[in-house]
C-alpha positions in Angstrom: 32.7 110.0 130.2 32.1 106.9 132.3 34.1 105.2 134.6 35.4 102.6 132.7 36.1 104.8 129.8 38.3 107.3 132.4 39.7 104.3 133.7 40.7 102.7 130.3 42.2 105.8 129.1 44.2 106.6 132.7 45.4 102.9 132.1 46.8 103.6 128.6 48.2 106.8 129.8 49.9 105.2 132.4 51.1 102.9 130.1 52.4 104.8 127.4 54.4 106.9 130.3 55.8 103.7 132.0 56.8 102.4 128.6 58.4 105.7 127.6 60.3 105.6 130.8 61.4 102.3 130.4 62.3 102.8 127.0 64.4 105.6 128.2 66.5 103.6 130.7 67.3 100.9 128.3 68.6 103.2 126.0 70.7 105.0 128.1 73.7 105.8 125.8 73.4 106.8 122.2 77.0 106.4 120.2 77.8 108.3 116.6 79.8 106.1 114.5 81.3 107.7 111.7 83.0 106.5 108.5 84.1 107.1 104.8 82.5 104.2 102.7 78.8 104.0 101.5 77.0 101.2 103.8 76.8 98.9 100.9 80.9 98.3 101.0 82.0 95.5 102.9 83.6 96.9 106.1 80.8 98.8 106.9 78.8 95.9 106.2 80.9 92.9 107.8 82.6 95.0 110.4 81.2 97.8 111.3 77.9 97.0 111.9 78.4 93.3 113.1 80.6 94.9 115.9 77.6 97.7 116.7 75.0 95.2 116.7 76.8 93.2 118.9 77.7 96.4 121.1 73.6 96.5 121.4 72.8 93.3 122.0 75.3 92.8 124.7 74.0 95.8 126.6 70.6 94.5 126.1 69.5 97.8 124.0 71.4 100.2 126.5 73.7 101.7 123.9 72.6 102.4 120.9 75.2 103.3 118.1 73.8 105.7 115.3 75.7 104.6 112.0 76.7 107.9 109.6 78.6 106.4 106.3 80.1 107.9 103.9 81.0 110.7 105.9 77.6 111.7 106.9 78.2 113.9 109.7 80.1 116.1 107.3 84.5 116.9 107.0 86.7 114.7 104.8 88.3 111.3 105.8 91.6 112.9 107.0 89.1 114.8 109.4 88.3 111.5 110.9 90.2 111.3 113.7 90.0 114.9 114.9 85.9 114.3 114.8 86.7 111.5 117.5 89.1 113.4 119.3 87.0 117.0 119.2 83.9 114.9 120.0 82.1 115.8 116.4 81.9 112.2 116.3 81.9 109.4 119.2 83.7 106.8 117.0 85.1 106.3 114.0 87.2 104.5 111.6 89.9 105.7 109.3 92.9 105.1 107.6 96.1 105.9 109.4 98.0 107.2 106.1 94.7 109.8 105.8 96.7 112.2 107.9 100.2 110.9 106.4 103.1 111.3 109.3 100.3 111.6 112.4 101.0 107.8 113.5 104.8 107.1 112.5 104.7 103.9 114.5 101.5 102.0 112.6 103.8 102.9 109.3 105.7 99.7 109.9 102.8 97.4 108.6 102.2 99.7 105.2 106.0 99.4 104.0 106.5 97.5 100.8 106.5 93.6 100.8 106.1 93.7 105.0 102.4 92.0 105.4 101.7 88.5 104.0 98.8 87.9 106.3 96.1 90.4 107.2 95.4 88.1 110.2 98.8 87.7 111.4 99.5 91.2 110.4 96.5 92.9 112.5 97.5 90.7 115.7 100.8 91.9 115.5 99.8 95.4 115.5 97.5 95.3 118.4 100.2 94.0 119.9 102.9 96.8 119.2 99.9 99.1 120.0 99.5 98.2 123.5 103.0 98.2 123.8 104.2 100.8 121.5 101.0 102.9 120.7 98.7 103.8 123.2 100.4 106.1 124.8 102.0 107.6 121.9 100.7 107.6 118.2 97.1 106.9 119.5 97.1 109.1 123.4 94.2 111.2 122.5 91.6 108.5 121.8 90.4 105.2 123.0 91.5 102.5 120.6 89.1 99.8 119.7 90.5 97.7 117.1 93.7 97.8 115.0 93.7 96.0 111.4 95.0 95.7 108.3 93.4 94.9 104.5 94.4 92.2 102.9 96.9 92.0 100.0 97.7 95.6 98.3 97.9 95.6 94.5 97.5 97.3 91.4 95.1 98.0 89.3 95.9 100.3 86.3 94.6 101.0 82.4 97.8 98.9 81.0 99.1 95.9 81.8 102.3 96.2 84.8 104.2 92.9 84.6 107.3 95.0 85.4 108.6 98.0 87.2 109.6 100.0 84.3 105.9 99.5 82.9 104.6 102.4 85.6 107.2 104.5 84.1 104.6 108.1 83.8 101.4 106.4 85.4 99.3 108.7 87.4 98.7 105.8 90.2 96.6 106.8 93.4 98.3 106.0 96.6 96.6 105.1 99.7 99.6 106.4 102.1 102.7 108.6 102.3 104.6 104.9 102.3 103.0 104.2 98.8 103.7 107.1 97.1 107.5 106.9 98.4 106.9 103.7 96.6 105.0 104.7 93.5 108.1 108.0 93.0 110.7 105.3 93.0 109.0 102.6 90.9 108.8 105.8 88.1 104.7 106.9 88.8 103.1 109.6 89.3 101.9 109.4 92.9 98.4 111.1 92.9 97.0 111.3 96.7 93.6 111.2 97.1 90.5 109.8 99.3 89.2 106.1 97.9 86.0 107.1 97.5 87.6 109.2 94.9 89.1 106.6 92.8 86.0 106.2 90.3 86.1 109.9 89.3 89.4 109.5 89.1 89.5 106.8 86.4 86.7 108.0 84.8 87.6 111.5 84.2 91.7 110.3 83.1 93.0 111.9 86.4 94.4 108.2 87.6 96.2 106.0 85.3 95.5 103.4 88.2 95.7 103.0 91.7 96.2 100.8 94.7 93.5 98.9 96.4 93.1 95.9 98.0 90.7 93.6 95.5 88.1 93.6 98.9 87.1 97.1 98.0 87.1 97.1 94.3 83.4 96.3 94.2 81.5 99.3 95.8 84.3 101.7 93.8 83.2 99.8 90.7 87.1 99.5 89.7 86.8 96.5 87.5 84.5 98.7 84.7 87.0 100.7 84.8 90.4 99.1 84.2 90.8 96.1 82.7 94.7 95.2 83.9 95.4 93.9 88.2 98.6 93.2 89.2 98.8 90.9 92.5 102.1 89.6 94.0 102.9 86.5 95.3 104.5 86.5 99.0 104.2 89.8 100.8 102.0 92.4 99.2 103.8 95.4 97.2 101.7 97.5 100.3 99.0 97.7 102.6 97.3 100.1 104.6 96.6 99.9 108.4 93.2 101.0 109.9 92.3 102.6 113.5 88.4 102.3 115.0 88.3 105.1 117.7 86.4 106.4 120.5 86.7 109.7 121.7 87.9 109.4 125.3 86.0 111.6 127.7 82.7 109.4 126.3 84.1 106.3 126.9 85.0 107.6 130.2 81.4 108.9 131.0 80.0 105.4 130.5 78.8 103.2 133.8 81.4 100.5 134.1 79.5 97.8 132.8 78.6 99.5 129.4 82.6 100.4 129.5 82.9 96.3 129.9 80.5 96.0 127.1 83.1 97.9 124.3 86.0 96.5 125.6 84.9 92.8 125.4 83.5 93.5 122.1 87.1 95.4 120.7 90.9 94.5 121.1 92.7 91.5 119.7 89.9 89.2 118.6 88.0 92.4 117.3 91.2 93.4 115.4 92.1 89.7 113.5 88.6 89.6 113.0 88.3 92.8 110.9 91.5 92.2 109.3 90.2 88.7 108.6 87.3 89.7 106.8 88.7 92.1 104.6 90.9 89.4 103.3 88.3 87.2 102.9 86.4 89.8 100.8 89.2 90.0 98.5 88.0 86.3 96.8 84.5 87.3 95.5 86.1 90.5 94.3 88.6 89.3 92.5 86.0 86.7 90.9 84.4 89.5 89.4 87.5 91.1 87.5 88.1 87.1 86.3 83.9 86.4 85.1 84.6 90.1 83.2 87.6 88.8 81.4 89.7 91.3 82.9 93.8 90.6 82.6 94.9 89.3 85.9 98.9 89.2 86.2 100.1 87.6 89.0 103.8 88.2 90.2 106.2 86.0 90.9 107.7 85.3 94.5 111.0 85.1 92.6 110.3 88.1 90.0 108.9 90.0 93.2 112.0 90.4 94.5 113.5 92.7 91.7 110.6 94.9 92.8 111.5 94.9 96.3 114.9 95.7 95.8 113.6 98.8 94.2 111.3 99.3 97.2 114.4 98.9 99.9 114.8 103.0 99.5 111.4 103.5 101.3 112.6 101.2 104.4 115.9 103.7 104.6 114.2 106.5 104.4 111.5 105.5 107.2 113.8 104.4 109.5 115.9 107.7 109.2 112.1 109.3 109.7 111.2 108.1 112.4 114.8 108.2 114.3 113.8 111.9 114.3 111.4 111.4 116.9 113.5 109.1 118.9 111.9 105.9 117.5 114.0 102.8 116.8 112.3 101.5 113.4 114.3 98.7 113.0 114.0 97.5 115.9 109.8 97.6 115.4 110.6 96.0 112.0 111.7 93.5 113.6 109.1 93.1 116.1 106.4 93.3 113.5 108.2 90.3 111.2 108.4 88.5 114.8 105.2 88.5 115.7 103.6 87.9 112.4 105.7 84.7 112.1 104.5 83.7 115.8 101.0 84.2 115.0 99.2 80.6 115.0 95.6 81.3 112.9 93.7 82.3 116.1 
């Protein structure tokens, strides 16, 4: 070998080490994010990985955040936020009402007709959260972002212009709040994950179910009802959502990666998430209307025969959580107070 050939080929050596090594120290942190909806559905899409990509960027390739949808890393989506809190996962995000009971204080925000504003509604629970939350409902993990989906409806086989039209529907509910809701409107509350809605329909195991319009798209819903029922004024429900870190990893990150997910979660984070899903609920709803689906829209004045049906639910929470020495009137209130304060940030 010549000298310029051994030198050429030290040279690359060298090069291919030194790159490998700084390769290594940019990425210093490697993050599993773990959710329940293919990649192709909008939170995922919008939310999820605009908030990871930022996450890398900011810490200039430092962290990097592996995305497994669709529960990828294995469990079912009530397993969620044990995954975080065991460590299966580093974050994730789930639905409160997965593990029905687990996070009595976030229940405020599903009762019936409570949430006009997914915006509004997520500020207002980040809010309560830091006040109410962290060191109760959520203790075990490290909170990112607290939201809310837009609008809850219904979307059934026949038409529901009226309560007494659910009357033996097998409707999927999304928490324990909306089944309460579903048993008293004269359904049959049938509890299962949203991915499982299609099957569902398909095989004549749901009648219907509740979903936002945001996420009737990737579950296909439209092809397969034909009837969606939306309210005017507050929604009939909605659901609230938790993103999730497990704590001891959050806690074995340098302090400027920790600065890094907390300026990227929070408040702003939270509207913003709730935001979008709202958002999302236009362009699906365009697709029921371009398929000539029946879209019935009720009343703010015919609305409220349906929430004085619904009023059961509120009693029966509030006697609930009184059990473990929580005032929910008094976070009612609260909620309905800083919803109406909120000023479109």
């Amino acid at each position: 070998m010549s000298f310029m050939k051994g030198l050429m080929r030290g040279a690359m050596a060298a090069a291919m080490i030194t790159g490998g090594a700084l390769a290594a120290q940019a990425q210093e942190v490697t993050l599993k994010l773990h959710q329940f909806l293919p990649p192709q559905a909008n939170v995922p899409k919008l939310v999820l990985d605009v908030w990871a990509d930022k996450v890398e960027a900011d810490s200039d390739g430092r962290i990097k955040i592996d995305r497994f949808p669709a529960m990828a890393l294995g469990g079912k989506p009530p397993e969620l936020i044990d995954q975080v809190t065991d460590g299966v996962a580093d974050i994730v995000w789930a639905v409160n009402g997965f593990t029905p009971g687990r996070f009595p204080r976030t229940e405020v925000f599903e009762l019936p007709f409570m949430v006009s504003d997914a915006r509004a509604a997520s500020s207002a629970y980040w809010q309560m959260f830091e006040t109410h939350m962290k060191d109760t409902d959520f203790r075990d993990v490290k909170v990112l972002g607290t939201w809310v989906h837009g609008p809850g409806m219904l979307h059934t086989k026949r038409p529901v212009e009226e309560p007494s039209d659910l009357n033996g529907m097998k409707i999927r509910g999304g928490s324990r709040m909306v089944n309460q809701l579903l048993e008293l409107l004269g359904a049959t509350p049938i509890g299962m994950p949203v991915t499982a809605i299609p099957e569902g329909l398909s095989k004549g195991v749901l009648d219907g179910t509740t979903i936002p319009w945001e996420v009737t798209g990737a579950l296909k819903v439209p092809e397969l009802v034909n009837n969606h029922t939306e309210f005017e004024g507050p929604a009939i429900y909605d659901l609230t959502f938790v993103m999730a870190m497990n704590k001891a990893k959050y806690e074995s990150l340098p302090d400027d990666l920790k600065a890094v997910i907390d300026a990227n979660s929070g408040l702003e984070f939270s509207i913003f998430a709730g935001g979008v899903m709202q958002d999302m609920d236009g362009p699906a709803r365009q697709v029921a209307v371009d398929r000539g689906n029946n879209i019935i829209t009720i009343s703010a004045e015919d609305a409220k025969t349906w929430e004085a049906l619904a009023r059961p639910v509120y009693e029966q929470w509030i006697a609930d959580v009184e059990g473990n020495g929580i005032d929910g009137q008094a976070l009612i209130d609260e909620a309905r107070s800083l919803m109406d304060a909120y000023d479109g940030q």
